[in-house]
RODO-2510 file (C-alpha; in nm, 4 decimals, decimal comma):
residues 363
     n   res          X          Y          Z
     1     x     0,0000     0,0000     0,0000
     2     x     0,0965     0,3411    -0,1091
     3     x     0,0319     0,6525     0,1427
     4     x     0,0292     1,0072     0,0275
     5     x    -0,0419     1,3079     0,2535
     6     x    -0,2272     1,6375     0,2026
     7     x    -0,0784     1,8501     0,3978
     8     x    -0,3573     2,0741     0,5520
     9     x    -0,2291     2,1017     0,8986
    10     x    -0,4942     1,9736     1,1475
    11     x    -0,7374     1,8950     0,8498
    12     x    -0,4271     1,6690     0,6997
    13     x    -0,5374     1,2975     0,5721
    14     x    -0,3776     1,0225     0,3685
    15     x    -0,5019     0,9333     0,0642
    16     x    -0,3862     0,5477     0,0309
    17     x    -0,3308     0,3670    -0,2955
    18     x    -0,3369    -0,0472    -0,3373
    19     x    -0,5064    -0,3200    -0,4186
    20     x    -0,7492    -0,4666    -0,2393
    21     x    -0,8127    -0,1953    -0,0117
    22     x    -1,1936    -0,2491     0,0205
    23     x    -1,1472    -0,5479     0,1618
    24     x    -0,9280    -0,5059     0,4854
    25     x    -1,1469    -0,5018     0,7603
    26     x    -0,9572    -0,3042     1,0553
    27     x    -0,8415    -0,0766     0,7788
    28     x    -1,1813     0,0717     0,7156
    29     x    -1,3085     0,0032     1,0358
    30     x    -1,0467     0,2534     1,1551
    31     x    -1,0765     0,5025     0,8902
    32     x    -1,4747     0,4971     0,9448
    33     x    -1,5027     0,5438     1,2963
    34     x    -1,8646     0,7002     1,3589
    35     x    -2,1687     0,5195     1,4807
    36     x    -2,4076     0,6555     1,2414
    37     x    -2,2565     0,6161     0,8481
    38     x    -2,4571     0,6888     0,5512
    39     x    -2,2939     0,4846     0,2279
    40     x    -2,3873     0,7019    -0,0721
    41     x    -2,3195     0,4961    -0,3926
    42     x    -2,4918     0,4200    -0,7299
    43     x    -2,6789     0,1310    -0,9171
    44     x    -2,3218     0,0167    -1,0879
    45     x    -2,0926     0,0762    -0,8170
    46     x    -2,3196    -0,0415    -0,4857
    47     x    -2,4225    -0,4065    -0,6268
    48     x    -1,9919    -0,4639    -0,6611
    49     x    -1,8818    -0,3593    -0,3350
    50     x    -2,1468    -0,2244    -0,0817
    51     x    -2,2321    -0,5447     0,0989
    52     x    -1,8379    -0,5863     0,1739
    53     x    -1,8132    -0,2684     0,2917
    54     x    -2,1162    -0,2449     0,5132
    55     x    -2,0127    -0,6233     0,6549
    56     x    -1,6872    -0,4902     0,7909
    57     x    -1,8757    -0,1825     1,0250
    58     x    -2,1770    -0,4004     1,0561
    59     x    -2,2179    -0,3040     1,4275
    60     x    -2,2548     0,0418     1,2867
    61     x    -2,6059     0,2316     1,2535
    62     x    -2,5976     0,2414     0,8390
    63     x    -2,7607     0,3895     0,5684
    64     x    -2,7559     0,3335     0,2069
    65     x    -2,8279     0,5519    -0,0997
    66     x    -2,8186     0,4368    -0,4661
    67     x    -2,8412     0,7061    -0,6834
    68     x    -2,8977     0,6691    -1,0615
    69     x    -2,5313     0,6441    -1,2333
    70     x    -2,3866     0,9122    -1,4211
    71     x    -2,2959     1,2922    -1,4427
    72     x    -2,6671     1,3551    -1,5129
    73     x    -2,7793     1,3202    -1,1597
    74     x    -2,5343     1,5081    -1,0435
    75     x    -2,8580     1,7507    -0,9285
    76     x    -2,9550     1,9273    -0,6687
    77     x    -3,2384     1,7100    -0,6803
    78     x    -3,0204     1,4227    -0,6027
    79     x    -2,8403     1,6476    -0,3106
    80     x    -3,2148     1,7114    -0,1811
    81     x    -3,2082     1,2813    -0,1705
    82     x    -2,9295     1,2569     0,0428
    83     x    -3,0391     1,5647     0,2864
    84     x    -3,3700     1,3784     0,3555
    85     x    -3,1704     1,0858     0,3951
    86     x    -2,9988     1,1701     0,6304
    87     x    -3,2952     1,3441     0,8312
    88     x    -3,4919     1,0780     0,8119
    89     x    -3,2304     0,8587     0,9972
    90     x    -3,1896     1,1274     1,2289
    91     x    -2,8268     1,1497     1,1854
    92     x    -2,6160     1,3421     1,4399
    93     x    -2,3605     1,5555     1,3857
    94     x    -2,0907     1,2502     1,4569
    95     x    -2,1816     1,0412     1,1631
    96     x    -2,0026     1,0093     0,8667
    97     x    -2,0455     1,0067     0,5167
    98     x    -1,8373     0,7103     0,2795
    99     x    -1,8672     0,8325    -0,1229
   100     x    -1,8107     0,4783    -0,2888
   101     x    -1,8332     0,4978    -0,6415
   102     x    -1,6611     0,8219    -0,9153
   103     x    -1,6607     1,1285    -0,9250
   104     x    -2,0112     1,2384    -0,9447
   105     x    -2,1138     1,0351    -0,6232
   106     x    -1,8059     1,2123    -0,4614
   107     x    -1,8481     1,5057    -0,5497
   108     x    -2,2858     1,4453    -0,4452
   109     x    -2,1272     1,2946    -0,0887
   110     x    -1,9011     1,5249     0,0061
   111     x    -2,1367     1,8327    -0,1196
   112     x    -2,3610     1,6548     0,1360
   113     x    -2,0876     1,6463     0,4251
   114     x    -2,0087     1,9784     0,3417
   115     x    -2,3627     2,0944     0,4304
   116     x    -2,5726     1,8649     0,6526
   117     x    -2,5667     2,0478     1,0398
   118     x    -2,2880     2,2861     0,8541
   119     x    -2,0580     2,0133     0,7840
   120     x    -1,9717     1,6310     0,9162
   121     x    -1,6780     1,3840     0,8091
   122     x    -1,7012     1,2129     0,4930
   123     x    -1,4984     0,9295     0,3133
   124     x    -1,3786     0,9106    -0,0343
   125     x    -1,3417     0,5654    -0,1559
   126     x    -1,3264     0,6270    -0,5383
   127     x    -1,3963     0,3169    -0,7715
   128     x    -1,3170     0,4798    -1,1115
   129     x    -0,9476     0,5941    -1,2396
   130     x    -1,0944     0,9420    -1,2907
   131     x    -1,2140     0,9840    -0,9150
   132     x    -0,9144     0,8130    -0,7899
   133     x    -0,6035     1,0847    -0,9222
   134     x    -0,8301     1,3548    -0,9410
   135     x    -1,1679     1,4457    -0,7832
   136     x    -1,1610     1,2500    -0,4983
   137     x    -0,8764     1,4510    -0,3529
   138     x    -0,8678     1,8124    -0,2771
   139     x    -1,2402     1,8708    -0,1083
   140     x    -1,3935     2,0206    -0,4186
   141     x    -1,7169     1,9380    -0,3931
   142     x    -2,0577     2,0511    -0,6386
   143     x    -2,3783     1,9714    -0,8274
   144     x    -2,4331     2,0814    -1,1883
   145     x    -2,6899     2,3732    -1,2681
   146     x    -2,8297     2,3982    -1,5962
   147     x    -2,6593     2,6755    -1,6349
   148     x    -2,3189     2,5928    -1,5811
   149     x    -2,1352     2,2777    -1,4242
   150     x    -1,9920     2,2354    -1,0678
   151     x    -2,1105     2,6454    -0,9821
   152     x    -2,3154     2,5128    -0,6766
   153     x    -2,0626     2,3731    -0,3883
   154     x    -1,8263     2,3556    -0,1183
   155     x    -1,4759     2,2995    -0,0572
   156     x    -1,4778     2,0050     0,2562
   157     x    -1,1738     1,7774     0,2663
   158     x    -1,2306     1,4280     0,3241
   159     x    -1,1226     1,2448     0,6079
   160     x    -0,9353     0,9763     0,4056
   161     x    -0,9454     0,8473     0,0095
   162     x    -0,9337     0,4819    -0,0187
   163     x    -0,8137     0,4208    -0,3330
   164     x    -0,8856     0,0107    -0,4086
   165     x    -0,7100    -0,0363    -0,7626
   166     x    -0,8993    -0,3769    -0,7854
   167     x    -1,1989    -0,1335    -0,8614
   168     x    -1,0834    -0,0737    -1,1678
   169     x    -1,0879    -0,3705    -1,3136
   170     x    -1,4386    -0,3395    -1,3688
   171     x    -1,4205    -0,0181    -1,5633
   172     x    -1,5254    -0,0012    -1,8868
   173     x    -1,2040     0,1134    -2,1175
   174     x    -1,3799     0,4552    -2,2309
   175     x    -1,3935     0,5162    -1,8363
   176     x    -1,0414     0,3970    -1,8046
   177     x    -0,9722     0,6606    -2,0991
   178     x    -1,1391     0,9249    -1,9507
   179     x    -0,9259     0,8703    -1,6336
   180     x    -0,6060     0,8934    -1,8133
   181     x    -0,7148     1,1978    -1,9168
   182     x    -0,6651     1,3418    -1,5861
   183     x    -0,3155     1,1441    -1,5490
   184     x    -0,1915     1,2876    -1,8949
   185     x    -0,3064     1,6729    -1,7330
   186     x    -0,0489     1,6147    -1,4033
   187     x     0,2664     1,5452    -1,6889
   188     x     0,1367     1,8751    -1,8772
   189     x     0,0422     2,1294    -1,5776
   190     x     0,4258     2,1046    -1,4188
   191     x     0,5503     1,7561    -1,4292
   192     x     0,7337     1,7279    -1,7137
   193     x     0,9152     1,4159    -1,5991
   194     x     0,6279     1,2009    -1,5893
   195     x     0,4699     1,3508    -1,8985
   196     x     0,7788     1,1339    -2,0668
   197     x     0,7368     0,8351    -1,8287
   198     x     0,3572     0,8222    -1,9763
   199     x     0,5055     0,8399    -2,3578
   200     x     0,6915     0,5383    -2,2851
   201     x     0,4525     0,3629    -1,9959
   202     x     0,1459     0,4854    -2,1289
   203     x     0,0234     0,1048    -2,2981
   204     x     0,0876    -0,0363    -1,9978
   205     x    -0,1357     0,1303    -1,7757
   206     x    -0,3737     0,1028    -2,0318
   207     x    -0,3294    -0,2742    -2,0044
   208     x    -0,3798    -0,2974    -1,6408
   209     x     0,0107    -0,3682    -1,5460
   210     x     0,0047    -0,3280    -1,1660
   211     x     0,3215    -0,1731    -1,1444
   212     x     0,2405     0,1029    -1,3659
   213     x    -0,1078     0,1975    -1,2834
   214     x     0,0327     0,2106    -0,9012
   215     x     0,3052     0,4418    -0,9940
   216     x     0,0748     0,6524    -1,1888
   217     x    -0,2195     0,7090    -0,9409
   218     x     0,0623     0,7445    -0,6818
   219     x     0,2533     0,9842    -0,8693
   220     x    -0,0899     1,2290    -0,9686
   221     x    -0,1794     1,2163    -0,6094
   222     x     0,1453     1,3622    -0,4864
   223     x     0,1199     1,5725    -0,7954
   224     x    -0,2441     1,7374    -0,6959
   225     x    -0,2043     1,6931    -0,2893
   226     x     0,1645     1,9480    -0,3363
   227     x    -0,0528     2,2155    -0,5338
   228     x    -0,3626     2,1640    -0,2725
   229     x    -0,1552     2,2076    -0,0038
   230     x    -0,0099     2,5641    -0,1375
   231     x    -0,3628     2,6550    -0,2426
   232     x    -0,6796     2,4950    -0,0952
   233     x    -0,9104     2,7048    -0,2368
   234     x    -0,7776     2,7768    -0,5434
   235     x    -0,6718     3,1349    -0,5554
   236     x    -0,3653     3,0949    -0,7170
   237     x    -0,1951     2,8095    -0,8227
   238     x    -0,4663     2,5852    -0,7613
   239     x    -0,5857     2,7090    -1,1083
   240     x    -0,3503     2,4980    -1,3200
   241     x    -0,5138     2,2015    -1,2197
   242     x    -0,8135     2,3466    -1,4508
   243     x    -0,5791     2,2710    -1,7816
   244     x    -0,8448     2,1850    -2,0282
   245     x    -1,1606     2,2312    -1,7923
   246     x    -1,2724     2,5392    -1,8987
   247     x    -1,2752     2,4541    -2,2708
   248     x    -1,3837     2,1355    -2,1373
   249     x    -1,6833     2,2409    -1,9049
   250     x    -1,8020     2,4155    -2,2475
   251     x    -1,7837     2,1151    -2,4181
   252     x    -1,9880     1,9280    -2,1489
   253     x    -2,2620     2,2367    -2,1373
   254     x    -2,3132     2,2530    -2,5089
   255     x    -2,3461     1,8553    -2,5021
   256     x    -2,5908     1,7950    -2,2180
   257     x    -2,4620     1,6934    -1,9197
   258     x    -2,2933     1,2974    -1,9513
   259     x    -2,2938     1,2741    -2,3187
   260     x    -1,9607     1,2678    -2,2836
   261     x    -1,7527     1,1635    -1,9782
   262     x    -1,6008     1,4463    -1,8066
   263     x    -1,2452     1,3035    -1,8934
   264     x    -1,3385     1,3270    -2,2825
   265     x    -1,4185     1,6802    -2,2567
   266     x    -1,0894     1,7361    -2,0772
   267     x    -0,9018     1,5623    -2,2837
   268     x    -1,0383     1,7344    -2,5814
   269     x    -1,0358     2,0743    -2,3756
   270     x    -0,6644     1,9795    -2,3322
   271     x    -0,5935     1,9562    -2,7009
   272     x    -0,7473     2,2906    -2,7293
   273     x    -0,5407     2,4851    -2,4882
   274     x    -0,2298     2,2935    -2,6778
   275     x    -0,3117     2,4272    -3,0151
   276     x    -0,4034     2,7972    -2,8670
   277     x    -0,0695     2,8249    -2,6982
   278     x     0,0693     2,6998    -3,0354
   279     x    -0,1213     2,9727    -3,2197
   280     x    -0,0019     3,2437    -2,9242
   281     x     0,3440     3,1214    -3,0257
   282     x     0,4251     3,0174    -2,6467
   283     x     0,4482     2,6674    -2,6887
   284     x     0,6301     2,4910    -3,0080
   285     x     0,4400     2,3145    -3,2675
   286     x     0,6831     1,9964    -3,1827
   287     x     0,5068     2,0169    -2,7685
   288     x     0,1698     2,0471    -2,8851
   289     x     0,1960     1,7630    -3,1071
   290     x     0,3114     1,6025    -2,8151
   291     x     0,0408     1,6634    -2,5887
   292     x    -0,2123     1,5769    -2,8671
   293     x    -0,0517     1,2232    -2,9549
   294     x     0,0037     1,1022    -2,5991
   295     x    -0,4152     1,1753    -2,5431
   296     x    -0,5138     0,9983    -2,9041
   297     x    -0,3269     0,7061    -2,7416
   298     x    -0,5152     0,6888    -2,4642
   299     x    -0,8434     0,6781    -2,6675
   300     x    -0,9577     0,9889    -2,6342
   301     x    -1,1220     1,3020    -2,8423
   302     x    -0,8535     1,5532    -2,9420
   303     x    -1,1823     1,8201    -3,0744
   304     x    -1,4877     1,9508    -2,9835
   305     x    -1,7425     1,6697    -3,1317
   306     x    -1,9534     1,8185    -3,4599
   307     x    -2,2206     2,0202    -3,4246
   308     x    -2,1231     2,2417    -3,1068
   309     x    -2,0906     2,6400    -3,2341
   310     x    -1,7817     2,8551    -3,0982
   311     x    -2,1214     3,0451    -2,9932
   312     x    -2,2096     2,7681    -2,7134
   313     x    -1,9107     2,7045    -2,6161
   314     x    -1,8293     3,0330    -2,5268
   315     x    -2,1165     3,0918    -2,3575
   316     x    -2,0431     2,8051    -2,1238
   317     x    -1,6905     2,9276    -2,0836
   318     x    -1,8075     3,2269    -1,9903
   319     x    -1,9454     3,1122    -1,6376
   320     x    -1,6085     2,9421    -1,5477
   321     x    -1,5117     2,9905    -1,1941
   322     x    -1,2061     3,1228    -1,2469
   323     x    -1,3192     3,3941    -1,4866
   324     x    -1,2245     3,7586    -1,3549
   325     x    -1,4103     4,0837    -1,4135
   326     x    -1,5991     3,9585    -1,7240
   327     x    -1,2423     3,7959    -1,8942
   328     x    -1,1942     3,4178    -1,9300
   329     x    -0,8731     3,3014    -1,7864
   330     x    -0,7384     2,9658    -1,9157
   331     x    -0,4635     2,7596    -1,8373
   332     x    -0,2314     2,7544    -2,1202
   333     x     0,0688     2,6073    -2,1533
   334     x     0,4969     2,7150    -2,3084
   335     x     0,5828     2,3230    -2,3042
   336     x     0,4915     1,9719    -2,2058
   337     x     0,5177     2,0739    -1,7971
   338     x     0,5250     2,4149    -1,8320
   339     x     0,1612     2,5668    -1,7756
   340     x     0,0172     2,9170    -1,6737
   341     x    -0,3357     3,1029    -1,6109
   342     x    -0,4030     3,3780    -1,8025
   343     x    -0,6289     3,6211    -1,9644
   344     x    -0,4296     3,8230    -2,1847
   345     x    -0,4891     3,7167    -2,5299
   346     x    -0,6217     3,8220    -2,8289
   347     x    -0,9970     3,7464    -2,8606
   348     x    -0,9936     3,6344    -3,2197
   349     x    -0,7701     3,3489    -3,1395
   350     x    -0,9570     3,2123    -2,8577
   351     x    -1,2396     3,2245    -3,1317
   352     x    -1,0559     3,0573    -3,4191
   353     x    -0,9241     2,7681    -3,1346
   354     x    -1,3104     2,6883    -3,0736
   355     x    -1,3954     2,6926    -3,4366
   356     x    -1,1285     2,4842    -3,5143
   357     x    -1,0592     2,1264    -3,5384
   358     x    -0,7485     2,0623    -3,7184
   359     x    -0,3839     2,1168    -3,5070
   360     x    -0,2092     2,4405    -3,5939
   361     x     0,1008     2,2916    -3,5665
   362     x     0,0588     2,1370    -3,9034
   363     x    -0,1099     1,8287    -3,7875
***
């Protein structure tokens, strides 16, 4: 077993990566340590690994939720579920909360820890790749709006992330994709290092080698938990870890929420900021090529899919959290672990990158 720390002073916790997590009794039984513990999960997830999890604190007051699976019913309507939930138990402020399943019923959970009697410990035991290097750890927590995706939330840090890399043998490989995704962003934001151990290890992790997929959860944890622990709330730094999103988050608005997997619109959004910074002149046609081959071979979009106008993307882009006085800011990037936030561009290229869907550095 692998342990990483976020370092958050008194509010520090381990994230721990292995196999077979899920299944060590006095290891979860001493992460979970409440009387009362609500097991949010969905119809995929819960029938694979709720009864051996809820066997191990069986002398526990629990209660389970199975939500609908995917990142449409990522609602406040499903929020409102949980809250009566939890009433209807009568849950005290001691209980705890255990998110098993990816990133939506994470990000549902912990939005729910964040808020029931102002905030009570929660759990993050992710069971996708996604969930498990990226939004289980950091205490970003949200429902979509119509209007714009993850605008409604908190920021609550877990108590612990169990990260079970048995889980993912069950993923289907577009979900594995859309995980890598999120791997592949860690190599572009600052890592530059790993972004060439993933051009020569990338097949592998693809191809479930143990080795390999531990190294590369491990090494995106300690990548994220070092920038959360600078920045928990994101105003600085933080930001980087948005490479992609905001393009991204368009992509996902214009679509309808879970046509694509978040990780697709990333990795798309990804390409995007690659061939702007190409077009700015700040990153070589040679990197950007780079960056766009590595995410092809992971089986993922490298364009906006047909049929979405610059028009709606942009007016998704324009809710982006990280927007300032009216201006979107976007992570761009001057190499292959070299990335930046800004919002001083020309308009009329941000416009020709969403309209476009060929590389500008000559394919």
């Amino acid at each position: 077993m692998k342990e990483v720390i976020v370092e958050l002073g008194e509010r520090s916790y381990p994230i721990l990566i292995g196999s077979g997590l899920l299944s060590e009794r006095e290891l979860i039984r001493s992460l979970i340590p409440a009387r009362q513990v609500m097991v949010v999960t969905n119809e995929t997830v819960g029938p694979l690994y709720s009864a051996q999890l809820c066997d191990h604190i069986k002398d526990r007051e629990i209660r389970e939720v199975r939500l609908p699976d995917g990142e449409a019913y990522k609602t406040l309507a499903s929020f409102e579920t949980l809250m009566s939930a939890l009433l209807e138990a009568r849950f005290e402020r001691g209980c705890c909360i255990v998110a098993l399943g990816g990133g939506v019923i994470g990000d549902l959970a912990g939005f729910a820890a964040a808020c029931y009697q102002r905030g009570v410990e929660f759990v993050q035991m992710p069971t996708t790749l996604l969930a498990q290097v990226d939004s289980s750890v950091g205490g970003k927590t949200a429902v979509n709006h119509p209007l714009g995706k993850n605008m409604i939330g908190a920021f609550h840090q877990p108590r612990a992330v169990i990260a079970d890399l048995d889980t993912l043998r069950t993923l289907p490989s577009l979900e594995l994709s859309a995980g890598l995704a999120e791997i592949i962003k860690y190599g572009l934001i600052d890592d530059g290092e790993f972004f060439v151990w993933l051009e020569s290890n990338l097949e592998r992790v693809m191809a479930g080698d143990v080795e390999a997929t531990t190294f590369a959860v491990e090494r995106s944890c300690r990548d994220k938990a070092r920038i959360v622990a600078l920045d928990e709330r994101e105003g600085g730094v933080r930001a980087l870890l948005n490479l992609g999103h905001t393009f991204g988050h368009g992509i996902e608005h214009a679509l309808g929420y879970g046509e694509w997997l978040h990780g697709e619109a990333v990795a798309a959004g990804m390409c995007m900021a690659a061939r702007m910074s190409a077009r700015l002149g700040l990153m070589s046609p040679t990197d950007a090529r780079r960056a766009e081959t590595l995410i092809a071979r992971a089986g993922l979009p490298t364009s906006a899919p047909t049929g979405i106008t610059p028009a709606d993307m942009l007016a998704a882009m324009q809710l982006d959290k990280k927007n300032r006085g009216g201006r979107i800011r976007l992570v761009l990037m001057r190499s292959c672990g070299d990335s930046f936030l800004t919002d001083d561009y020309p308009v009329e290229v941000l416009m020709e990158t969403l309209g476009a869907t060929e590389s500008p550095a000559g394919g």
